[in-house]
BALO-140588 format. One record per residue: z, y, x of N, C-alpha, C, CB in turn. Coordinates in steps of 0.001 Angstrom, whole numbers, plus 500000, padded with zeros to 6 digits. Atoms other than C-alpha are relative to their C-alpha. Glycine has a CB too. Layout:
// residues N
ZYXZYXZYXZYX
...
***
This chain:
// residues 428
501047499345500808261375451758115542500172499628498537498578499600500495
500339500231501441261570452163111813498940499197499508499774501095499464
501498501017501024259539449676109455499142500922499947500194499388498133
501203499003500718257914452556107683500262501757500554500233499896497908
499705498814499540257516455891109334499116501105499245499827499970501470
500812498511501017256556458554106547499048500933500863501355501314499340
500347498831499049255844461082109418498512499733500217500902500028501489
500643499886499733253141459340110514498979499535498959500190499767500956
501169500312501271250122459909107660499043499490500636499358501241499107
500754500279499260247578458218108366498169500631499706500336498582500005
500729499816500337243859459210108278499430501922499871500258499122499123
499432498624499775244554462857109182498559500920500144501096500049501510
501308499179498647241200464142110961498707499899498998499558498737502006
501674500553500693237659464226109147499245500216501282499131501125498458
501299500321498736234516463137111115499108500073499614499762498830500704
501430500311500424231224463293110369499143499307500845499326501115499725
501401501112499155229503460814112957500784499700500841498383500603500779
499304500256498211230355458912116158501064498962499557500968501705500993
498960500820500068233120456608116437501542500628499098500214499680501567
498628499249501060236003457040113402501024499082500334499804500024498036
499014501197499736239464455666114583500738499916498777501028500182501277
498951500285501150242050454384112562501028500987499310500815499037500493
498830499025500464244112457450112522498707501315499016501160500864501901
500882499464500346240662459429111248499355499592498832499402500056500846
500650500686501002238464459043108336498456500705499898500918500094498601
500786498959500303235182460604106899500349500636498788498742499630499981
499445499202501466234482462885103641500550498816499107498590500912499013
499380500936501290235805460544100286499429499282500040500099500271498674
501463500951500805232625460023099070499218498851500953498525501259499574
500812501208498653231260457965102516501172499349500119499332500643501835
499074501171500127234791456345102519500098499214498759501261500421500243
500481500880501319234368455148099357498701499370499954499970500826498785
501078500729499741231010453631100248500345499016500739499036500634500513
499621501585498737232249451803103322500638499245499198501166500155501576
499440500800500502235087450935101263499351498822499160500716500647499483
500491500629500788232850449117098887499100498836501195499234501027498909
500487500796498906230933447475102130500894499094500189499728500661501190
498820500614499258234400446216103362500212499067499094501284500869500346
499964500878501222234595444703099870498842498826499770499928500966498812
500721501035499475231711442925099730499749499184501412499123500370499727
500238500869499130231718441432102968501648499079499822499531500815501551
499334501191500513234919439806102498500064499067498373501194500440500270
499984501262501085234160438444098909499551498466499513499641500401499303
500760501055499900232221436103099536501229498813499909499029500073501386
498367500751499026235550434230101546500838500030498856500958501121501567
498082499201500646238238435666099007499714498851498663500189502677499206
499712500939500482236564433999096333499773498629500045499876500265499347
500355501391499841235183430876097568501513499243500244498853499811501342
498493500500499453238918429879099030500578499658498610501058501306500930
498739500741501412241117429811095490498808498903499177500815501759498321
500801501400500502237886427775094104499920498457500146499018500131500290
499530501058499630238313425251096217501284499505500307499490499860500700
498908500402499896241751425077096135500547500045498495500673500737501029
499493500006501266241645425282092029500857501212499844500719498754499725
499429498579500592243036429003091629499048500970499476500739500784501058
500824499086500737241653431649089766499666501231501119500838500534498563
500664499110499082238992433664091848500843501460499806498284500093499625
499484498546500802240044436953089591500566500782500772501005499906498883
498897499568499705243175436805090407500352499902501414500810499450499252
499916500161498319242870436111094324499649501039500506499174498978500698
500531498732499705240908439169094379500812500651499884499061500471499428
499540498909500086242887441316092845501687499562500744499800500573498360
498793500475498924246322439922094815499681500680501528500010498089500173
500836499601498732243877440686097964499972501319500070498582499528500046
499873499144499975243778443996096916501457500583499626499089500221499534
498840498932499664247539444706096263500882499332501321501133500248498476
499375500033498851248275442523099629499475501133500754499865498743500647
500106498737498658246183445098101625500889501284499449498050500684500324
499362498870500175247763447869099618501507500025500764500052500192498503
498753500017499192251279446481101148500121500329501137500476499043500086
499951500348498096250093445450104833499799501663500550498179498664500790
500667498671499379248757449452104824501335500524499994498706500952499118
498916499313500667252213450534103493501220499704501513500447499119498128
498826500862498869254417448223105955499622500641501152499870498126500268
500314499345498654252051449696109088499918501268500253498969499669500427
499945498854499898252304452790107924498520500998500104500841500019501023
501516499800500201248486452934107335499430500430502186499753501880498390
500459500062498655248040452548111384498977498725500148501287499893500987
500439500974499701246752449051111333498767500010499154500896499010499923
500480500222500935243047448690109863499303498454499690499303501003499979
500116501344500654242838445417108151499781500047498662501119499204500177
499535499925501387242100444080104776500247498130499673498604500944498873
499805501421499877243905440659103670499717499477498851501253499587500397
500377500345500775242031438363101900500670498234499611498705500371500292
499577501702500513242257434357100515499556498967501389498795499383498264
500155501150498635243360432140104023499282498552499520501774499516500686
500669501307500143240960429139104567500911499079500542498639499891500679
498649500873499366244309427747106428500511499292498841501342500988500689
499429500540501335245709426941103049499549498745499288499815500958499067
501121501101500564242737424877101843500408498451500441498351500366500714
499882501253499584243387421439103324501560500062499486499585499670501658
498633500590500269247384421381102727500405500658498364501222500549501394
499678500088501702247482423054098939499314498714499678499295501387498931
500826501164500092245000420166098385500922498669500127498873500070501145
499342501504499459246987417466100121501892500031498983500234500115502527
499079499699500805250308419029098314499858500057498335500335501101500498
500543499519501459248658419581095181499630498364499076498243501180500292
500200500842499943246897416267094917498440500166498932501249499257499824
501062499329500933244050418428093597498732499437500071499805501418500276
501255501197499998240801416554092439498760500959500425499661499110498205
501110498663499637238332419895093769499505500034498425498404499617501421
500631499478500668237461420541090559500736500411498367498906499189500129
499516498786501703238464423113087334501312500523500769500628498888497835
499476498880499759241573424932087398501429498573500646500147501413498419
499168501065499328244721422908089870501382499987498733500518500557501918
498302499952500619247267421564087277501138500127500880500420498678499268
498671499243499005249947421688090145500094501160501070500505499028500844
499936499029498967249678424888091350501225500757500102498975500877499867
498922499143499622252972426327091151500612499040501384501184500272498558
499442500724498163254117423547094177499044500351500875500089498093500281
500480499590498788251336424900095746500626501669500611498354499943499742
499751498718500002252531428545095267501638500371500785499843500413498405
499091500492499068256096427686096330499909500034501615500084498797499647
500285500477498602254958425914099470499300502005500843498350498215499810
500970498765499636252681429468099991501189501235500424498849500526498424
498852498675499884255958431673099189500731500279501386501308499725498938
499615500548499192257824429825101739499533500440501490499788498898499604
500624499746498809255203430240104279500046501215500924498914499856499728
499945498756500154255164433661103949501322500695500245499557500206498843
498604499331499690259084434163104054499880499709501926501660498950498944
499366500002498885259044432396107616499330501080501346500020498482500304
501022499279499559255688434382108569500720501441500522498878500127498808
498869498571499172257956437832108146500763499902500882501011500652499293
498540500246498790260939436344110101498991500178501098501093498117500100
500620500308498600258447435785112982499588501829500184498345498566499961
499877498593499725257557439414112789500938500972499928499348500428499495
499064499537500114260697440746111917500488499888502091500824499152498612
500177500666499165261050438798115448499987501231501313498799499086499633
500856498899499406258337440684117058500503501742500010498644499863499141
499687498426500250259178443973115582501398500177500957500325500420498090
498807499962498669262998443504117859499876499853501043500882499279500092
499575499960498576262287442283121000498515500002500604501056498641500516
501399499592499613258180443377121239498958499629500451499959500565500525
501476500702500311255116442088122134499445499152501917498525501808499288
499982500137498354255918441876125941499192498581500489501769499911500593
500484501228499613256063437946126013499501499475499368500566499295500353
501477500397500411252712437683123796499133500677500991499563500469498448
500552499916498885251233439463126440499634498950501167500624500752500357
500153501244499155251725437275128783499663498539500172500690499933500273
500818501629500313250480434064127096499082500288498787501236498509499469
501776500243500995247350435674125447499864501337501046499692500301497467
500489499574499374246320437763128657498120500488499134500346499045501151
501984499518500876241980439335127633499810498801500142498403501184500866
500682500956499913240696435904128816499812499285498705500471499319500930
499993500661501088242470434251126114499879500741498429501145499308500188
500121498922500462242420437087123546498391499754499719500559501159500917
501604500157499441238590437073124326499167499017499001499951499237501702
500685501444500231237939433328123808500564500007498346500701498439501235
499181500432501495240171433361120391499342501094499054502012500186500019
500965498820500991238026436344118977498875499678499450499494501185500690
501803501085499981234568434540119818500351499142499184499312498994501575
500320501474501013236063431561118101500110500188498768500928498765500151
499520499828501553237108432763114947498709500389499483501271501201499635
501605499630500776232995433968114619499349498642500467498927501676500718
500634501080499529231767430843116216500552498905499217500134499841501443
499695501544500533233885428251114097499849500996498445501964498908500578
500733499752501224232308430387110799498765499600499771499933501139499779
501216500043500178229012429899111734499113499074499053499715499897501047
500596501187500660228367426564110461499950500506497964501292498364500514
500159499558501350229440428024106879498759500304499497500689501017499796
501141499916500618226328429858106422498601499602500167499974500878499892
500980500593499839223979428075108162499638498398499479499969500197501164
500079501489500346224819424557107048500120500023498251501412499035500853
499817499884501069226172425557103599499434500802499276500861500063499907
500310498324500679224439428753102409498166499803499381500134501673501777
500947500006500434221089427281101961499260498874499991499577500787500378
500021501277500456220020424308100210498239499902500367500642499800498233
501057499917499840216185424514101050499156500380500624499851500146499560
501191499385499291213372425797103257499742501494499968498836499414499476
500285498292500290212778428878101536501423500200499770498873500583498512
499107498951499721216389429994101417500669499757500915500745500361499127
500357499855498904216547429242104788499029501499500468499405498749500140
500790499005499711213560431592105132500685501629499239498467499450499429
499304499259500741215563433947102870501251501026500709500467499040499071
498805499778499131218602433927104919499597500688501229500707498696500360
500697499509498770216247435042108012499567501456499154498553498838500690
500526498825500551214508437850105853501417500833500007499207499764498458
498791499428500385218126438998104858500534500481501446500989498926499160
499873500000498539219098439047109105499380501205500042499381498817500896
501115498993499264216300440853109975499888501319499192498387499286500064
499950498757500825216742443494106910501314500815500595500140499616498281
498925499592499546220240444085108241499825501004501509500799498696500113
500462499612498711218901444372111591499283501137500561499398499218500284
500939499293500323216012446889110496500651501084499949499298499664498982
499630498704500309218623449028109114500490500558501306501032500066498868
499253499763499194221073448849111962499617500434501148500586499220500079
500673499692498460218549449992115011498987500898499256499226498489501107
500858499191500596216072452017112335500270500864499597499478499696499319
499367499257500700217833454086110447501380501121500371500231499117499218
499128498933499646220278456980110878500886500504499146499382500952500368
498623499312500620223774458905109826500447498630498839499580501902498997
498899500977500656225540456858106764498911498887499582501026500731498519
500595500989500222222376454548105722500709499080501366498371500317499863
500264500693498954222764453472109264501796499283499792499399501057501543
499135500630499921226425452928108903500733498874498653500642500963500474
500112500958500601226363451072105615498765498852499929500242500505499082
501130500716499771223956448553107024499563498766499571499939499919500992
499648501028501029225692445916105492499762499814498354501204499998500125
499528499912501786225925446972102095498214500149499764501376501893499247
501337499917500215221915448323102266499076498992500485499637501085500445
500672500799499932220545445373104012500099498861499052500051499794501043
499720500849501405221877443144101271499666500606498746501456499667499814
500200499798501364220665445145098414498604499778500157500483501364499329
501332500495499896217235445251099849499299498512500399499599500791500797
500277501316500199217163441466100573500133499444498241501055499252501031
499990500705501625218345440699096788498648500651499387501606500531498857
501165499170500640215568443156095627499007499250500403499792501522500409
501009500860499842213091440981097761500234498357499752499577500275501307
499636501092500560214657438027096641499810499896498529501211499809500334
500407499953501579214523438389093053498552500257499792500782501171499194
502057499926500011210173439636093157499415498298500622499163501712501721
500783500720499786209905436593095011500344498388499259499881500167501402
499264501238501008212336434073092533499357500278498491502020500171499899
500689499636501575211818435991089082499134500176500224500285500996499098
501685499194500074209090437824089859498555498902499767499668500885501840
501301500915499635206607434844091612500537498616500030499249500365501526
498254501214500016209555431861090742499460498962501626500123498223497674
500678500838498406209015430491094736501381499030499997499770501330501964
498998500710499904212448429686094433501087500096498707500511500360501258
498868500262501484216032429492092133499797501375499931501951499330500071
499487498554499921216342432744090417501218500470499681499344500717499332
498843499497500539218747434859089681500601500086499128500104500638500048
499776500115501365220752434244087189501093500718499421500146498752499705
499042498763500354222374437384085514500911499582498448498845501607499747
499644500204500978223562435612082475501642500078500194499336498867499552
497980500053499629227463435700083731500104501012499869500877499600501475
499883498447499782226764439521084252500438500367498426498359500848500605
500317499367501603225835439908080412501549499347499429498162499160498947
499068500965500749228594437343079221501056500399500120500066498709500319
498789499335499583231633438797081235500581501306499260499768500336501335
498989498595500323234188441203079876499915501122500805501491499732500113
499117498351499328234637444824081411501013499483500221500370501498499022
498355500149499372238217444042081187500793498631499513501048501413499377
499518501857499986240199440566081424501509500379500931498447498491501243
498824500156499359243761440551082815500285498763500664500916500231499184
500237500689499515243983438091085335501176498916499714499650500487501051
498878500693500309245793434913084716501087499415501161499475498968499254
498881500058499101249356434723086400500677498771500382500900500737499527
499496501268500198251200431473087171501345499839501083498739498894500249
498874500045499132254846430804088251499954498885501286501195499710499066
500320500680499097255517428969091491501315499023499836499686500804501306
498767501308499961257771425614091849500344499752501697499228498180499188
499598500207498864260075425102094699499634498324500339501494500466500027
499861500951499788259403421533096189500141499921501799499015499375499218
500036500324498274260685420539099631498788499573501069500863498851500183
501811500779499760257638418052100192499310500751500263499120499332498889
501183498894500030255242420796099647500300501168500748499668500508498579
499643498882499473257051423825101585499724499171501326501470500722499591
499936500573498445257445421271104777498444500209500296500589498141500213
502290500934499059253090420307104748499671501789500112497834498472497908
500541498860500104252614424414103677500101500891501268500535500560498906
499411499208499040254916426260106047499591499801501291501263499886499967
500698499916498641252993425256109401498802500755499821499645498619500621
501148499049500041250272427311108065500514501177500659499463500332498549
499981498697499080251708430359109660500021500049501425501056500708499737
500754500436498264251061428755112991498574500974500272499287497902500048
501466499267500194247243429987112098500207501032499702499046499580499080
499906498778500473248190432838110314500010501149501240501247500002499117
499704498769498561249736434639113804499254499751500544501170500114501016
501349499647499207246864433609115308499166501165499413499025498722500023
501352498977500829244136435240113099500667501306500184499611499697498002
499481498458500265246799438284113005499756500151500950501303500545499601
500035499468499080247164438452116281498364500606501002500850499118500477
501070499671499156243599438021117534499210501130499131499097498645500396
501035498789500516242274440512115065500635501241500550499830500158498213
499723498684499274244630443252116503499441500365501391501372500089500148
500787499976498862243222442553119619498895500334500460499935499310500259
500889499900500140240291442466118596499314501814499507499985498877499288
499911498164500469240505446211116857500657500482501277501194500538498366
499608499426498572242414447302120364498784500053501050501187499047500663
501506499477498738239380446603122396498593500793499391499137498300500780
501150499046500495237020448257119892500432501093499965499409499803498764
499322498534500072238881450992119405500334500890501147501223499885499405
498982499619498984240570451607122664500891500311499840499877500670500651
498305499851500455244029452136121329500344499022499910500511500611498795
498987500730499785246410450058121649501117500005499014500391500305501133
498968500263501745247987448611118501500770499148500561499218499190498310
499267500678499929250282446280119864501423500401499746499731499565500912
498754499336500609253114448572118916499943499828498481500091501594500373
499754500087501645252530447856115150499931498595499608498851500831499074
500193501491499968252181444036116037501386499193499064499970499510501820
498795500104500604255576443378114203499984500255498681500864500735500550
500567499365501545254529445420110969499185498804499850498986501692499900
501678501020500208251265443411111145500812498838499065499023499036502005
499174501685500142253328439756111171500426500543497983502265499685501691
499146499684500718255680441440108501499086500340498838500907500957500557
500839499874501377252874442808105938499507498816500083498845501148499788
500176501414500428251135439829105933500905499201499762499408499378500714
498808501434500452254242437586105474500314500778498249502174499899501493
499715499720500927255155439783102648499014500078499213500608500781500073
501392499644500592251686440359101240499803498080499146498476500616501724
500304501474499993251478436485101207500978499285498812500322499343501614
498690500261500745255141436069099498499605500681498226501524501009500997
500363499453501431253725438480096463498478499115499579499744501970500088
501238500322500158250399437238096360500431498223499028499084500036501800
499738501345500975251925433304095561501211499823499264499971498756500765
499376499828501445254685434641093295499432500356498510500811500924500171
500999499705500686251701435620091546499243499220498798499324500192500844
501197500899500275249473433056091095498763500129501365499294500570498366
501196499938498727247262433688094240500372499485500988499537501277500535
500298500685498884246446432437097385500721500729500979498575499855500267
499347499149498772248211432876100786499027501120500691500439498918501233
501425498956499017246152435967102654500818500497501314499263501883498937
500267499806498533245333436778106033498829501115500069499536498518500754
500977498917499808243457439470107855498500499506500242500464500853501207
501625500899499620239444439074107661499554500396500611498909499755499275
500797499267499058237659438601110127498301500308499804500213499226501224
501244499220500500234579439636108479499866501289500020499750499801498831
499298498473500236236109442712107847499973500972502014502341499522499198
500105499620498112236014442991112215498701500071500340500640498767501172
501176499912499909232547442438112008499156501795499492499667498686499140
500424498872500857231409445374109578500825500997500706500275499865498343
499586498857499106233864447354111987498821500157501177501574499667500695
500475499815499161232180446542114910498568500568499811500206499044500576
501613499210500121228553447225113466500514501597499121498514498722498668
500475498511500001229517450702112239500805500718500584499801500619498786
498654499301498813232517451903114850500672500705498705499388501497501653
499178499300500903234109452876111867501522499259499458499033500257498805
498421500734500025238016451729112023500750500862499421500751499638501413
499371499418500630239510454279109840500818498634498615498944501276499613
499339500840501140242528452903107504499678500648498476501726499974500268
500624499714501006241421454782104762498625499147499432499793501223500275
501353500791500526238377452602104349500966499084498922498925498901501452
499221501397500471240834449524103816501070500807498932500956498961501548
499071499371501254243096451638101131499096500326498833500827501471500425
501088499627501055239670452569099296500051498564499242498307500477500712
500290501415500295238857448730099562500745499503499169500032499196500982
499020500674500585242004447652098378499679500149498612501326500438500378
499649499447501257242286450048095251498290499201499362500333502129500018
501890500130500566237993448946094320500582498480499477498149499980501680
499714501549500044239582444942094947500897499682498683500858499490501444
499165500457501468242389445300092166499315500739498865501778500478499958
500770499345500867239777447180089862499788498754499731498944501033500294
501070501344500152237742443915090185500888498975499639499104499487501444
499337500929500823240272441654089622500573500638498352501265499489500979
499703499879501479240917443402086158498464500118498947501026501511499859
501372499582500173237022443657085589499273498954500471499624501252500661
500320501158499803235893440370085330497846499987499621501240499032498867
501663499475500037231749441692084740499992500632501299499470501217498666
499827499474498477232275443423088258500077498477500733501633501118500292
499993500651498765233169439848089635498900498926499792501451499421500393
501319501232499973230317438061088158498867500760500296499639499098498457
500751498959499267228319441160089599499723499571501544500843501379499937
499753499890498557229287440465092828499544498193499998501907500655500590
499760501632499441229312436261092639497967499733499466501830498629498636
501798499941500184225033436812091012499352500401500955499405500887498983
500870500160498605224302437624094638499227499078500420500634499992500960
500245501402500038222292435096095375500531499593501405498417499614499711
499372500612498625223883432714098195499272500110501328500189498524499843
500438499298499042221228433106100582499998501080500744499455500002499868
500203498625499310221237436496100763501536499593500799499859501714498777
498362500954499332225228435697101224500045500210501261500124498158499923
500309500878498947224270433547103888499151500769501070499264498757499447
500897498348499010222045436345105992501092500760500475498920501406498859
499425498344499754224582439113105700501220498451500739500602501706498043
498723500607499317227385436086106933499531499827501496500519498449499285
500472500515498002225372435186110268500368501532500846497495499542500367
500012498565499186225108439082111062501845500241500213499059501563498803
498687499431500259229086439546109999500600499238501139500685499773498454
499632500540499089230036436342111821499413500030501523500030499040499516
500201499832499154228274436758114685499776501138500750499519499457499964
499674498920499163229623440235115635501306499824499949499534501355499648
498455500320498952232977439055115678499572499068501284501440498906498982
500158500565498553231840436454118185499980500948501357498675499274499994
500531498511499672230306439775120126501268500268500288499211501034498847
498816498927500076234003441517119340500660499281501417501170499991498281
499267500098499101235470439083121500499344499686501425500854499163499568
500297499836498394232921438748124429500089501651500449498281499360500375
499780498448499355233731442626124321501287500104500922500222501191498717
498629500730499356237241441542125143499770500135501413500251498297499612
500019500567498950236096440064128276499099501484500831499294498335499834
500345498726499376233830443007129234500666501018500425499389500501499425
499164498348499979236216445953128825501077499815500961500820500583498367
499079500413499089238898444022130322500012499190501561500571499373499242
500746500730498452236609443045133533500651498627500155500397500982501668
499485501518499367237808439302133483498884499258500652500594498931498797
500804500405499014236676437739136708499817498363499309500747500225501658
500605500641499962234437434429135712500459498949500978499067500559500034
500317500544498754234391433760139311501511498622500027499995501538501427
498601500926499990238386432228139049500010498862498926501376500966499663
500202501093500744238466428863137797501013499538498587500037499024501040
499069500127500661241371429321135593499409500837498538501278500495500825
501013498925501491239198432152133281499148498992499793498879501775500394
501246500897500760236231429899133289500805498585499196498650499316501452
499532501220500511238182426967132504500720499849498306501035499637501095
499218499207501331240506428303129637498548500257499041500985501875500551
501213499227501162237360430416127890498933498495499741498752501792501025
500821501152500260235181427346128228500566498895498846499836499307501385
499185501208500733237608424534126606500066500717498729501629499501500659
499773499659501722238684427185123650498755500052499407500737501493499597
501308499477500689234994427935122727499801498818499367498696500533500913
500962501248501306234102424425122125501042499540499228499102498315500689
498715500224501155237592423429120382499595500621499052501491500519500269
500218499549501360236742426024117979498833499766499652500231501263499753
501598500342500386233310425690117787499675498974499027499231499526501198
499734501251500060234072422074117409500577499531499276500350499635500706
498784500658501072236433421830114691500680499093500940499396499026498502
499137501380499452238786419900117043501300499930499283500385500029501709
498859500317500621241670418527115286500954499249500317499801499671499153
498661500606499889244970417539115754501236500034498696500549500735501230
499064499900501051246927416143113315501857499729500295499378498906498988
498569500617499936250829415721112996501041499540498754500716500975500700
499585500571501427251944413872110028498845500540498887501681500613499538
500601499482501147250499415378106836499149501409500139501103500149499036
500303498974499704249729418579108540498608500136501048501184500455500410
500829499910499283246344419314110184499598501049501070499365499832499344
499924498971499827245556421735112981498650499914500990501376500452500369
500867499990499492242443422476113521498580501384500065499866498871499563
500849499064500464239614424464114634500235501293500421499970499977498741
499683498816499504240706427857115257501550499691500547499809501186498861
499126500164499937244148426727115244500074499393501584500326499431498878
500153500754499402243865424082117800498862500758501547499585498902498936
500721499128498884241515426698119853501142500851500708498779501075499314
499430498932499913244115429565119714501882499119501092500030500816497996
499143500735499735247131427136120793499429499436501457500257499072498836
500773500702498686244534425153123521500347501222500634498178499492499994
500278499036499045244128428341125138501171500619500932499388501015499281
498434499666499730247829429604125284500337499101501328501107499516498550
498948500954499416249146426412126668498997500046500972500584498496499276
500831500346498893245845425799129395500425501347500928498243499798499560
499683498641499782246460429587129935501517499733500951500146500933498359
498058499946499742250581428968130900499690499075500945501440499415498598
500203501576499013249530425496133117499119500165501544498848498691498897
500826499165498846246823426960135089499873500866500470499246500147500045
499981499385499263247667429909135748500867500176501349499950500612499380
499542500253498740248900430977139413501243500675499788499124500460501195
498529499699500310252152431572140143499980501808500732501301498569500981
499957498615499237252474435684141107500655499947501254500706501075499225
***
């Protein structure tokens, strides 16, 4: 099979309601809405990641938006994903870097290096895939495990916005108002309100957030002064990358995680969808490795597919790749439109923190769909056993380290599962 198959365009069909697949879209103007949904729900992630790893938000964004423009290009606009700033990265640029968490990382080109690196071996592994096919990943990620590695990737987010997202009582109570607005829309409301539920339950939480900060000051308010201060236009700042051995060895096990997250999000879009993407599983590997390779020749962060981005599928059945090509093109706007990203970062965190519980906890959802669609029997001690152990590993942050390199958490879930998976199961 050809890398890139012209023939097949993608996005062919218009819809006006009901379930939109990947090969389908709607009119412009409602793809250009979602698109902007798809955008905000991963920004949150895209820029919090180069912050704490000392890179420029800007420019992570807008990298984010010309990796998805690649990964769409490489799959031939079959696959819908959009790749943002990996939280995999975070602990080993850090440990490579020797970065103090705070202002901009004087050694970031050895981190960028180490990132390039990652990214070259990331393609090989799909290059891999793309030759001899997806057969014997089948067979050591069966639905059970598939399933359990979907749930975890929303279950080891959770803590983010519940532990981190709200420093107080009332934005706590905030974060619940914001839920339940989401919620309001998503079971109240009808045609495209209903399917941007995301994007409208977060405008009407900030709206009751601000009457009850500015308005009646109950809590922090909003503070638009970044809005006013910011440029329209800013060219994002670029930065070369340095080869160092040291730093490629601690980096380059990050694509351990990487083929996870890839893999379980295709999976994850296969059982929502009902099509069967595992034929573009090779592309997948391959845009992201390359997406990743431009992104830290750049100055940006390694990226991966979000699974936020699986969430906001699953609440509006809308899997068209055209969304994620809108998204993209809106994402490198914003990284040149630095008043757009202090637009987006004057959200207040609570609200954030609302729309993240709903996002993360419909991927969890995505992958007990897994287990539904694909009738996995419970009753056999080898399903319960497997799905049980990965849930709390990830859940759990469990970690395993091996020298300098850490693997944990999803990693350490997605790997548990495989290998318990291969040990316990019966022999045919």
């Amino acid at each position: 099979m050809a890398l890139l198959q012209w023939n097949e365009r993608p996005a062919q069909v218009l819809q006006g309601g009901g379930v939109i697949g990947p090969d389908e879209r709607l009119p412009w103007a409602q793809t250009g809405l979602m698109g902007i949904q798809h955008v905000i729900a991963m920004f949150g992630s895209t820029v919090l990641a180069p912050i704490l790893m000392g890179f420029d938000p800007n420019l992570a964004v807008f990298m984010s938006g010309i990796g998805t423009l690649i990964f769409f290009l490489i799959t031939g606009g079959k696959v819908p994903s959009y790749l943002g700033s990996s939280f995999a990265f975070i602990g080993v640029v850090i440990a490579a870097t020797a970065y103090a968490g705070k202002g901009p990382n004087a050694n970031i080109g050895v981190a960028l290096g180490g990132i390039i690196a990652c990214g070259a071996v990331y393609t090989a592994v799909g290059l891999v895939v793309q030759a001899v096919g997806t057969g014997w990943i089948e067979r050591f990620m069966p639905p059970v495990v598939t399933g359990a590695v979907v749930a975890v990737i929303g279950l080891n987010l959770a803590a983010i916005p519940v532990k981190n997202m709200a420093a107080n009582n009332f934005e706590s109570w905030m974060q619940a108002l914001t839920f339940v607005c989401v919620a309001l829309v998503a079971v109240f409301t009808k045609g495209m309100v209903q399917r941007l539920l995301i994007l409208v339950g977060l405008i009407v939480a900030s709206i009751a957030y601000a009457v009850l900060t500015n308005g009646l000051g109950l809590g922090k308010p909003i503070d638009v002064s970044g809005i006013a201060a910011a440029p329209w236009f800013g060219l994002p700042q670029f930065h070369a990358p340095v080869f160092s051995a040291p730093a490629m060895l601690l980096i380059v096990p990050v694509v351990i995680i990487l083929v996870a997250e890839n893999l379980g999000h295709i999976k994850a879009v296969t059982a929502m969808t009902g099509k069967n993407l595992d034929q573009y599983m090779g592309r997948a590997f391959i845009g992201d490795g390359v997406a990743t390779m431009v992104s830290g020749a750049a100055g940006g962060t390694g990226v991966t597919t979000y699974a936020e981005n699986i969430g906001v599928m699953a609440a509006t059945r809308i899997y068209s790749t055209a969304v994620f090509l809108v998204a993209a093109l809106i994402a490198v706007l914003l990284g040149f439109s630095p008043k757009f990203g202090a637009l987006i970062q004057a959200i207040p965190l609570p609200v954030m923190g609302g729309v993240s519980i709903v996002v993360f906890g419909l991927i969890a959802i995505a992958g007990a769909k897994i287990w539904v669609d694909n009738r996995v029997d419970f009753s056999q001690n080898t399903n319960l056993i497997v799905a049980a152990i990965t849930i709390i590993l990830g859940t759990g942050e469990f970690t395993l380290k091996f020298g300098d390199f850490a693997l944990g958490g999803i990693g350490t879930a997605t790997f548990g599962a495989i290998l318990l998976h291969a040990l316990l199961r019966r022999a045919p």
